[in-house]
DRENROFI-957493 format. One record per residue (C-alpha): residue number from 0; residue in one letter; y, z, x. Coordinates in steps of 0.001 Angstrom, whole numbers. Example, Ala and Ser with C-alpha at 12.3 -4.5 7.8 and 13.67 -1.06 7.14 Angstrom:
BEGIN
SITE  fifi  keti    north       up     east
SITE     0     a    -4500     7800    12300
SITE     1     s    -1060     7140    13670
This chain:
BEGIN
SITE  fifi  keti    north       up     east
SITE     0     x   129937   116486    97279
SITE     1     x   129159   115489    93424
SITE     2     x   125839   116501    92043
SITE     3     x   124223   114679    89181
SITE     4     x   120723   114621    86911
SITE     5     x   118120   112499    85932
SITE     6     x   114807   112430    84603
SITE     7     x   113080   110523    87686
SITE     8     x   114534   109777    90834
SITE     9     x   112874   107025    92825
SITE    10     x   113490   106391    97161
SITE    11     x   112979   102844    97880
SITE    12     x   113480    99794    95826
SITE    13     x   110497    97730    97335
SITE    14     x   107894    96155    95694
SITE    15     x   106562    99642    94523
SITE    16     x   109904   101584    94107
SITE    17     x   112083    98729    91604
SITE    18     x   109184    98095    89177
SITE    19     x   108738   102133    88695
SITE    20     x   112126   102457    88211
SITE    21     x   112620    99386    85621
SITE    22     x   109413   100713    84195
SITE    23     x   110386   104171    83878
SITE    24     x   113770   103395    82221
SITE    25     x   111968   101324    79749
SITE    26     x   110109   104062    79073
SITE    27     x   113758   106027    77986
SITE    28     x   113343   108024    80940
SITE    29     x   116688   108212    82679
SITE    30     x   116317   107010    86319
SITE    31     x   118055   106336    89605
SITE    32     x   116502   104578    92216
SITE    33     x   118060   105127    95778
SITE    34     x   117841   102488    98706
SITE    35     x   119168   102374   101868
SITE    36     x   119177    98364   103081
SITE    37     x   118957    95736   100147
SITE    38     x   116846    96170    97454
SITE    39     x   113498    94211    97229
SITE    40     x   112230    95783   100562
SITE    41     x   110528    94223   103107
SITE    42     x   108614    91818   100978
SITE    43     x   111954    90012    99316
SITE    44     x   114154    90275   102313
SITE    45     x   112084    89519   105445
SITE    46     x   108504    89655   104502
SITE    47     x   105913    88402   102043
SITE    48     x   109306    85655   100309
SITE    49     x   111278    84430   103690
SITE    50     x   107586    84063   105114
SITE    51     x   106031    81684   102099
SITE    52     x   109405    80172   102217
SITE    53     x   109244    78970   105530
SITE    54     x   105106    78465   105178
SITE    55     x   106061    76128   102462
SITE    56     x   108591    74005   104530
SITE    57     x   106308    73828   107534
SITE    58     x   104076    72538   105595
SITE    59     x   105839    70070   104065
SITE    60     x   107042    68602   107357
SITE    61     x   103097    68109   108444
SITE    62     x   102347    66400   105264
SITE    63     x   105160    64037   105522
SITE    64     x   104707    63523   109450
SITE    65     x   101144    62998   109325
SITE    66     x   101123    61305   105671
SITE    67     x   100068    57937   107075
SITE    68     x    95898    58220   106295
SITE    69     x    97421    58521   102825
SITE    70     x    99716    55442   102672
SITE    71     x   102787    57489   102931
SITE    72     x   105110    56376   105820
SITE    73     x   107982    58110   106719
SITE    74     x   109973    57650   109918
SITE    75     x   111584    60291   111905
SITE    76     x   110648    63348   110720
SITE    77     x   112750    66092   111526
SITE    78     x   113479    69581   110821
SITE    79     x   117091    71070   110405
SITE    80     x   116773    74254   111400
SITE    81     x   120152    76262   109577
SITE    82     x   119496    73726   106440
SITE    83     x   115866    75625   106376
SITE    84     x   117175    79069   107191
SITE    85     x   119927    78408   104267
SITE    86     x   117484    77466   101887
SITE    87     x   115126    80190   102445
SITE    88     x   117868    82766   102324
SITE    89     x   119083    81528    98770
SITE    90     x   115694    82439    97682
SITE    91     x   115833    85718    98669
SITE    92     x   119885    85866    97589
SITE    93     x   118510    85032    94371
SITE    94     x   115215    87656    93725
SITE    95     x   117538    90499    95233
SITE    96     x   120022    89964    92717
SITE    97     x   117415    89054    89938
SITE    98     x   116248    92594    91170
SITE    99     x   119436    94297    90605
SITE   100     x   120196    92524    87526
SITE   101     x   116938    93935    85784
SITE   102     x   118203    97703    86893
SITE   103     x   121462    96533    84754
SITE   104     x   119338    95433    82086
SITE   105     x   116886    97785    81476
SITE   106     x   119433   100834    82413
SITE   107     x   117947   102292    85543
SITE   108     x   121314   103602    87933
SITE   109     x   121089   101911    91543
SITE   110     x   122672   103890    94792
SITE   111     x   123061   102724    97999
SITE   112     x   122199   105011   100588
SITE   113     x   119848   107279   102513
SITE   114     x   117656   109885   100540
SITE   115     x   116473   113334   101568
SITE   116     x   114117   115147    99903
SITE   117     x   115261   118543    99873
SITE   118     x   113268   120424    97375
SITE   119     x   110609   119648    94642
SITE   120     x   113278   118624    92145
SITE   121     x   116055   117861    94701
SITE   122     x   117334   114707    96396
SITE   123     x   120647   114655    98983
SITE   124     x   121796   111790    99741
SITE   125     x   124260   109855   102559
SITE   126     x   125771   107349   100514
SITE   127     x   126981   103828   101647
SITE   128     x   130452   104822   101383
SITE   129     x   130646   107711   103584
SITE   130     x   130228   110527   100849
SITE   131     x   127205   112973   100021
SITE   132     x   125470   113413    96797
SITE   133     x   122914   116205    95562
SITE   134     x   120495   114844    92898
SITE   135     x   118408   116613    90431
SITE   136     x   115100   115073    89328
SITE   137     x   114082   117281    86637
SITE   138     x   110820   115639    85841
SITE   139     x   109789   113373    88912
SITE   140     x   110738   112038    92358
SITE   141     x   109152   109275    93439
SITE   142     x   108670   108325    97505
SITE   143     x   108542   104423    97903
SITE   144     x   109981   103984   101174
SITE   145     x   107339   101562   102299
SITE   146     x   106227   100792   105858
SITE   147     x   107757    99263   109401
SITE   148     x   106781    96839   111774
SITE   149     x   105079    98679   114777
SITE   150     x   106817    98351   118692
SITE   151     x   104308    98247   121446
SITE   152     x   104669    99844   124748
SITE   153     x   106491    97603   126787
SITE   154     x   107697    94898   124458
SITE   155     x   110738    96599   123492
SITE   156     x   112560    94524   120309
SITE   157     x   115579    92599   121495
SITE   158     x   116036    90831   118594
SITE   159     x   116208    87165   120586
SITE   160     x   112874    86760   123112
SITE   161     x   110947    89541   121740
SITE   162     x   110848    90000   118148
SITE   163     x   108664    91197   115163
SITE   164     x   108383    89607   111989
SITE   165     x   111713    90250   110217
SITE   166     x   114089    88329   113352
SITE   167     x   110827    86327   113182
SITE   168     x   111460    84917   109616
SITE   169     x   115190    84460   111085
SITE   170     x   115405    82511   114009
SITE   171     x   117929    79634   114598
SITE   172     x   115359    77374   116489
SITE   173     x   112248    76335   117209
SITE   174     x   110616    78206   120265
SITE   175     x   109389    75422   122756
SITE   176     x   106633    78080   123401
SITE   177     x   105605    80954   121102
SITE   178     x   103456    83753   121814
SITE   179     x   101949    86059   119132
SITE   180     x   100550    89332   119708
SITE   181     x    98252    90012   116983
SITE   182     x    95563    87922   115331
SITE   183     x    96469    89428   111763
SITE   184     x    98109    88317   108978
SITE   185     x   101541    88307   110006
SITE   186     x   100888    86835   113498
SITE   187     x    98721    84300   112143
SITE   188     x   101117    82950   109009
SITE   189     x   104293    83248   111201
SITE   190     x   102865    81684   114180
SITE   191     x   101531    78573   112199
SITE   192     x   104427    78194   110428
SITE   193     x   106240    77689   114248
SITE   194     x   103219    75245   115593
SITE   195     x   103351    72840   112437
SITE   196     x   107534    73256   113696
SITE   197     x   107334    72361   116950
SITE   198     x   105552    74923   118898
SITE   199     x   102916    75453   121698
SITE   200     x   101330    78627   120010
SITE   201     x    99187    81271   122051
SITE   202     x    97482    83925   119875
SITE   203     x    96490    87289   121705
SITE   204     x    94116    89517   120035
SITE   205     x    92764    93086   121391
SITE   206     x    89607    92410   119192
SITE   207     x    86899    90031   119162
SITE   208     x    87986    88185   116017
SITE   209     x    90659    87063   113986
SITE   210     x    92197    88542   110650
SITE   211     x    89889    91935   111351
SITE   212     x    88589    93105   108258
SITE   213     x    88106    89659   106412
SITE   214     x    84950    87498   106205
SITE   215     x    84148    85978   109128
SITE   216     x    83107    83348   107621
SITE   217     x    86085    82707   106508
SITE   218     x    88363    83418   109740
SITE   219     x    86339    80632   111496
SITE   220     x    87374    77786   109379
SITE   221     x    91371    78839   110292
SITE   222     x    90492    79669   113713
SITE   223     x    88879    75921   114083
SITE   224     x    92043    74119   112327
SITE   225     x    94596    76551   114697
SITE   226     x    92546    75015   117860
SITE   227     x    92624    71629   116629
SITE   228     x    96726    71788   116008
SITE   229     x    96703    72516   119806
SITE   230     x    97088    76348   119561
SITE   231     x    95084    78817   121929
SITE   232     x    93620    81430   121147
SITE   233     x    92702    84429   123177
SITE   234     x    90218    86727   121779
SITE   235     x    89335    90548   123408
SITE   236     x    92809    90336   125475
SITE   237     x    95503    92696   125123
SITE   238     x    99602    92261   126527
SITE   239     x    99976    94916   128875
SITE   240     x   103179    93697   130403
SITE   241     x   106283    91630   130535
SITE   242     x   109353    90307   133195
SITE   243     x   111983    88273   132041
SITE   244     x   112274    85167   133882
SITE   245     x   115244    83149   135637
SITE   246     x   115626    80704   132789
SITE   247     x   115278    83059   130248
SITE   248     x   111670    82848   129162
SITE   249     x   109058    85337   129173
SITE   250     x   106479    85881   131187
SITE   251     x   103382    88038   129447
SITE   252     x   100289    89893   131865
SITE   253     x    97158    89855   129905
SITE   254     x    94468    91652   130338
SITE   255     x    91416    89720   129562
SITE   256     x    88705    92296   130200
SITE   257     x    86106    92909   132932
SITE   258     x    88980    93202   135350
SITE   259     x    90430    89966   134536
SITE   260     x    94041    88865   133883
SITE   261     x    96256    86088   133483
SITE   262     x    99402    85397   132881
SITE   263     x   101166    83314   129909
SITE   264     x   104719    81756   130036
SITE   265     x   106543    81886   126636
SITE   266     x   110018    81143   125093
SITE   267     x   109875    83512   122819
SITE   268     x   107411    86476   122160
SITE   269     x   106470    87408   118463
SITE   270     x   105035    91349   118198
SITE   271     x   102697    91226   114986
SITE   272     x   100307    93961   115441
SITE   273     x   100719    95736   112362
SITE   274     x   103072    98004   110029
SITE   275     x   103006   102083   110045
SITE   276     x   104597   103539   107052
SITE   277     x   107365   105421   106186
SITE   278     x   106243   108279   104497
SITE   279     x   107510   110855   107485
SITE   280     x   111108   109545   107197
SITE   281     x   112426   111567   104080
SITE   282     x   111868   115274   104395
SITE   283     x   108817   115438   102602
SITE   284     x   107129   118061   105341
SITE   285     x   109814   120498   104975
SITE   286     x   109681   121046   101184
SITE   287     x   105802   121318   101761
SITE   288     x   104601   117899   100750
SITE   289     x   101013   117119   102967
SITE   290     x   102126   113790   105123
SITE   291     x    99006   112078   107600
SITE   292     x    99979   110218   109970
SITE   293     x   103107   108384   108615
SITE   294     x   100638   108418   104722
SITE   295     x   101394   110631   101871
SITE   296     x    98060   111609    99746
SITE   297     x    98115   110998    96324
SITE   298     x    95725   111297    93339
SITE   299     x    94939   108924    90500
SITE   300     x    98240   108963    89320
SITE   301     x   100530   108587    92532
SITE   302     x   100834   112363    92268
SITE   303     x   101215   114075    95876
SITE   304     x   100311   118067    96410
SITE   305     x   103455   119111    95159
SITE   306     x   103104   117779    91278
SITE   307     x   106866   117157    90720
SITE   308     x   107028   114290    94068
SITE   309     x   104730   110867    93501
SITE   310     x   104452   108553    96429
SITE   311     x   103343   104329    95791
SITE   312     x   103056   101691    97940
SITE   313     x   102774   101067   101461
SITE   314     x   103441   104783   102404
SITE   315     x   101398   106127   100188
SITE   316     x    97838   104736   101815
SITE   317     x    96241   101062   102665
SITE   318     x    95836    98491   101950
SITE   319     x   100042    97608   102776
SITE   320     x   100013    94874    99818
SITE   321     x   103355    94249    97440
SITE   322     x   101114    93755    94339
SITE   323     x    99219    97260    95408
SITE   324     x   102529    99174    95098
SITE   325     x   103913    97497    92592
SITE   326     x   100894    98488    90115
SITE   327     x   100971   102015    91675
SITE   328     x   104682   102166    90529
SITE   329     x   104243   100918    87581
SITE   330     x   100826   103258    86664
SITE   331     x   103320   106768    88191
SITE   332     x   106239   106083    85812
SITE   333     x   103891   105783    82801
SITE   334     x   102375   109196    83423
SITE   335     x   105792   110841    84337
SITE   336     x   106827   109247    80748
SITE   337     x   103395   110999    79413
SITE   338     x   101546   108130    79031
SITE   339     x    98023   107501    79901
SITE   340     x    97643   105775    83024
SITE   341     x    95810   105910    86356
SITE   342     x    95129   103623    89667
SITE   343     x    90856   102770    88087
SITE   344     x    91103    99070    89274
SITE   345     x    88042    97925    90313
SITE   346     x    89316    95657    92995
SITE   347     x    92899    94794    94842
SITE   348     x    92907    90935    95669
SITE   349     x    94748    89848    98785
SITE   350     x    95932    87077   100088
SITE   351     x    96299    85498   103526
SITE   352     x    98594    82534   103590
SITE   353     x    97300    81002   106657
SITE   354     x    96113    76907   107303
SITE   355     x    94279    77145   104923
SITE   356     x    94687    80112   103556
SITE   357     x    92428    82882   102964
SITE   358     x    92101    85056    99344
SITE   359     x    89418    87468    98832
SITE   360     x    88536    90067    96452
SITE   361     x    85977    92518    95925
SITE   362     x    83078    93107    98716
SITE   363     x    82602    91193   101565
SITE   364     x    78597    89924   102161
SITE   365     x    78137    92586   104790
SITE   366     x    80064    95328   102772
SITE   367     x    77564    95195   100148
SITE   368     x    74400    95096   102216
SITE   369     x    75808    98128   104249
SITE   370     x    76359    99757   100585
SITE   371     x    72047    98891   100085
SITE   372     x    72739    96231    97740
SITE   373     x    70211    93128    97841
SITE   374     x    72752    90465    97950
SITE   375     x    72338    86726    96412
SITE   376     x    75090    84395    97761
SITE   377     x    76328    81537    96173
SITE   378     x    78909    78710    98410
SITE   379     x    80681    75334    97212
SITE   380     x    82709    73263    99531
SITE   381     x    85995    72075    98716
SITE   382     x    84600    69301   100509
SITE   383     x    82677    68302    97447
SITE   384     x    85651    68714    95363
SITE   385     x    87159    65600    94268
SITE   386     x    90264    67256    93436
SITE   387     x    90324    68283    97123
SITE   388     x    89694    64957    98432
SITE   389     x    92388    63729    95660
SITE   390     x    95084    66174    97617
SITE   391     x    93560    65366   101448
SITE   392     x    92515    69136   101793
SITE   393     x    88765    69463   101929
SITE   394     x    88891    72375   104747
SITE   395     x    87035    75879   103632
SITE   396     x    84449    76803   100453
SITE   397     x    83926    79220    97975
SITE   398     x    81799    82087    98099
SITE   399     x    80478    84533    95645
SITE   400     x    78346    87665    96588
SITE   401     x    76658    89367    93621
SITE   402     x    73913    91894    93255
SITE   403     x    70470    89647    93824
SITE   404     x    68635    91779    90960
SITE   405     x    71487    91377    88128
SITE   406     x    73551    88941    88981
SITE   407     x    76401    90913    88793
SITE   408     x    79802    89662    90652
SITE   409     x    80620    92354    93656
SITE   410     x    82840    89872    95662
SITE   411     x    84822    86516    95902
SITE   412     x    86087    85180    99158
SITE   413     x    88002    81747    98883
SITE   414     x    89268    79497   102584
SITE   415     x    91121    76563   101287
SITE   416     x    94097    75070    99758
SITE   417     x    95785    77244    97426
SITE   418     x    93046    79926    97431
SITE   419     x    95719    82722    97233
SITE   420     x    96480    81320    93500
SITE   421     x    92521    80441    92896
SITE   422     x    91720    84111    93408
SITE   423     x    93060    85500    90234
SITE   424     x    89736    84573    88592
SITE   425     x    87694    85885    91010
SITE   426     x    89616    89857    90594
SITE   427     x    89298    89438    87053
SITE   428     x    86276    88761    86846
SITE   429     x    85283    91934    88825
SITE   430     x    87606    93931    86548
SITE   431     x    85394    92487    83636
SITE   432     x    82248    93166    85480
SITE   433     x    81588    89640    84985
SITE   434     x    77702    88390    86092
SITE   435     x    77248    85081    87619
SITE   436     x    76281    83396    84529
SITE   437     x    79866    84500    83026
SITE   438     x    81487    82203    85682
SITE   439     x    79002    79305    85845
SITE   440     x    78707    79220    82058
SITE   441     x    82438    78758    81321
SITE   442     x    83522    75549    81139
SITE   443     x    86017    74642    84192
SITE   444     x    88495    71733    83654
SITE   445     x    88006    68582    85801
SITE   446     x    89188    67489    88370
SITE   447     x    90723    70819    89530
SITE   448     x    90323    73012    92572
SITE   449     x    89305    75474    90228
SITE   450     x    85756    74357    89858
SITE   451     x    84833    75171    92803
SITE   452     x    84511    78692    91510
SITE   453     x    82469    77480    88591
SITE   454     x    79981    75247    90983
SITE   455     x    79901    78632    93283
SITE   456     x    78752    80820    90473
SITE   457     x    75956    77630    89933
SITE   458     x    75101    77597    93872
SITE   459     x    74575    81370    93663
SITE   460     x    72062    81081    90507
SITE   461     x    70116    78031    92131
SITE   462     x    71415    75319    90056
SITE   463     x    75216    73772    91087
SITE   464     x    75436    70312    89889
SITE   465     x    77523    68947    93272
SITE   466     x    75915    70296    96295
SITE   467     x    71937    70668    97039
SITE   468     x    70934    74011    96399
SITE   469     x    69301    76441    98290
C-alpha cells in the first residue's frame, strides 16, 4: 500500500468531476482526480455524445431518403450499421483522450480505479492494477460520481433484448421492432433515432404526457411528428411484465388502466425511465456525510455537511444535466482555491434533442402563474421563418413568458430545428434580466432561425412584424 498527498482530490471524471479538476490545477492547486471506467462519464462515453452522434446520422439518412420535395434525389439509401457505430465511437475515442490530454496539460494526476471515502481528508483506493492506495486531500475532496440508468422490476438488463441507454447507443442492428419504456428524454431521442433507422417504435409512458416537466405546448408538436413517422404512443400505461418468445423477441404485458391490458410484441426492449445517482456508492455515510436518497446536499458552493468533502453534478441534486455539473465543478474548485464563487445562476437551460427538438429555459407559462405572476406571452412560428422554409423545417415556435406588468423575461421555451443551439440567448438573457424590449429592440440578422426570438419578443409586446398579433 503507497500513500500519497494532494491539495484536492476529485472521484469521478464526468462532466462535473474533469473540469474541477483541470480547473483546480489551474488554479496551482495540486490535484488528482480518480475514475473507475473511462474518463468523460456517462455523457462522453454512452450518453449525451454517442446519442447526438447517432441523432445526427439518423437524421441525415431521412433528409437524404426523403430529399425529393427538395430536388434532391438519391437512390438506395442505406444505413451501414458497424460504419455508423465506428464513426460514432471515434468521436468519443477522440473527447476521452482530448479529456486526458488536458489533465497532462494543465498538471492535474489521473488514477484509474475505485475510490473510498474513508475520512474527511482521506481517500483509499482499488487501483486498476490490482494494488491499494491511501490518499490524503488536505484541503478538499470532491464527490462527482454522477448517476446510473435505473432497472425496473421485471426487465432485468441482458445487454441484447432488454437494454438501457448505454447498450442502447451500441447496438449492431436495427431492431425490426423497438419498444421504449419511458416517454422522457432518453426514451424519446434514442427511440427516434431507431424509427428514422428502420424501426416500428412503441412508446410506453406511466403518465399522461410526454417529456414530464416540459411545456406542453411544446411536447405536442414532437408527439404529432412521432405519430406521423408511424410510431405509437401509449400514454397512462405502465410494463408490468415480460416472456421471451420462441424466435427470440419479446413479448411486453401492459397495463393500460381501468383494468385494461394488452400486449405488445417487440425485437428489442429499450428501459429509459430515468437515472438515480451515485452519491451512496463511495462511503460517504460512514465518515458522516448526510446522503438522501442516492443525493448528497450541498450549499452554494458544492460544500456538503462535512466542509472538507464537495459533491457536483448529477449526484449532488437535479436537474441530471452535463452543463449543470460541469459549472458546479468548476464554481467548487474556485472556492477550494479561495476564490469567490458560488452556484447564483438565475436559470439552467436544457436541451431535449428530440424531432424537433425541444430547449427551454427559465419558467414555464404555468410555473409563473402558480408563482402569482400576471403573465404576457409572446409566440412566433418557425413557420413564418423564411430561413425555416429555406432549410424545409417549419415544425414548432417560439415562446417567451414575461411578467405582464414589466415586461420582464421569466422564461423561453423553443420546439424546432436547432432550438438546443437557439437557446443560449434566451438563458442569457434571463441572467441579464433582460425585458422584452431588450430582445425585440436588438437587431437580429436575416434570414436566420434566430429571429424568431426577436419576432417573439415583438409578438409578446403587441407589435411582431411577421405574424398578426394578438
Amino acid at each position: 500500500m503507497t500513500t500519497k498527498t494532494y491539495d484536492v482530490v476529485v472521484i469521478g471524471a464526468g462532466p462535473g468531476g474533469y473540469p474541477c479538476a483541470i480547473r483546480s490545477a489551474q488554479l496551482k492547486q495540486k490535484t488528482l482526480v480518480i475514475e473507475k471506467d473511462e474518463v468523460g462519464g456517462v455523457c462522453l462515453n454512452w450518453g449525451c455524445i454517442p446519442s447526438k452522434a447517432l441523432i445526427s446520422a439518423s437524421h441525415n439518412y431521412e433528409k437524404a431518403r426523403d430529399g425529393a420535395s427538395m430536388g434532391v434525389l438519391a437512390d438506395n439509401v442505406r444505413v451501414d450499421v458497424a460504419k455508423l457505430q465506428e464513426w460514432k465511437g471515434g468521436i468519443v475515442k477522440k473527447l476521452t483522450g482530448g479529456v486526458r490530454t488536458l489533465f497532462k496539460a494543465n498538471g492535474a494526476e489521473l488514477l484509474l480505479g475505485e475510490a473510498k471515502v474513508t475520512g474527511p481528508n482521506t481517500v483509499t483506493v482499488k487501483t486498476k492494477e490490482g494494488g491499494t492506495e491511501t490518499i490524503t486531500a488536505t484541503k478538499a475532496i470532491v464527490v462527482a460520481t454522477g448517476s446510473t440508468t435505473i432497472e425496473i422490476p421485471g426487465f432485468k438488463f441482458d445487454g441484447k433484448t432488454i437494454i438501457g441507454a448505454k447498450e442502447a447507443v451500441n447496438l449492431d442492428h436495427i431492431p425490426k421492432r423497438l419498444l421504449v419504456i419511458g416517454g422522457g428524454v432518453i426514451g424519446l431521442e434514442l427511440g427516434t433515432v431507431y424509427m428514422k433507422l428502420g424501426s416500428q417504435l412503441t412508446v410506453v409512458e406511466a403518465t399522461a404526457g410526454l417529456l414530464p416537466g416540459t411545456d406542453p405546448d411544446c411536447t405536442a408538436v414532437v408527439e404529432k411528428r412521432l405519430v406521423k413517422h408511424g410510431a405509437k404512443i401509449l400514454k397512462n400505461t405502465k410494463a408490468v411484465s415480460q416472456e421471451k418468445q420462441a424466435d427470440g423477441s419479446i413479448a411486453v404485458k401492459l397495463d393500460l388502466g381501468g383494468g385494461k391490458f394488452d400486449t405488445v410484441v417487440a425485437d428489442v426492449v429499450l428501459v429509459a425511465v430515468g437515472m438515480r445517482p451515485n452519491g451512496a456508492s463511495v462511503g460517504l455515510e460512514e465518515v458522516g456525510v448526510k446522503v438522501e436518497r442516492g443525493f448528497v446536499p450541498t450549499d452554494s458552493v458544492g460544500r456538503t455537511n462535512i466542509p472538507s468533502i464537495f459533491s457536483v453534478g448529477d449526484c449532488s441534486g437535479p436537474p441530471l444535466l452535463a452543463h449543470k455539473a460541469t459549472k458546479e465543478g468548476e464554481v467548487a474548485a474556485e472556492f477550494i482555491a479561495g476564490h469567490k464563487a458560488a452556484k447564483d445562476w438565475v436559470s439552467i437551460p436544457a436541451a431535449i434533442f428530440t424531432d424537433p427538438e425541444i430547449a427551454v429555459a427559465g419558467l414555464t407559462e404555468a410555473q409563473a402563474k402558480e408563482k402569482g405572476v400576471e403573465v404576457r406571452v409572446g409566440k412566433f412560428p418557425f413557420s413564418a421563418l423564411g430561413r425555416a422554409m429555406s432549410v424545409n423545417e417549419t415544425d414548432g415556435f417560439f415562446k417567451v413568458v414575461s411578467d405582464a406588468k414589466t415586461h420582464e423575461l421569466l422564461g423561453v421555451h423553443i420546439v424546432g430545428v436547432s432550438a438546443a443551439d437557439l437557446i443560449s440567448e434566451g438563458a442569457l438573457a434571463l441572467e441579464m434580466h433582460a425585458f422584452l424590449e431588450d430582445i425585440g429592440l436588438t437587431i437580429h440578422p436575416h434570414p436566420t432561425l434566430g429571429e424568431g426570438m426577436m419576432e417573439a419578443a415583438q409578438a409578446g409586446l403587441g407589435h411582431a412584424i411577421h405574424i398578426q398579433n394578438r
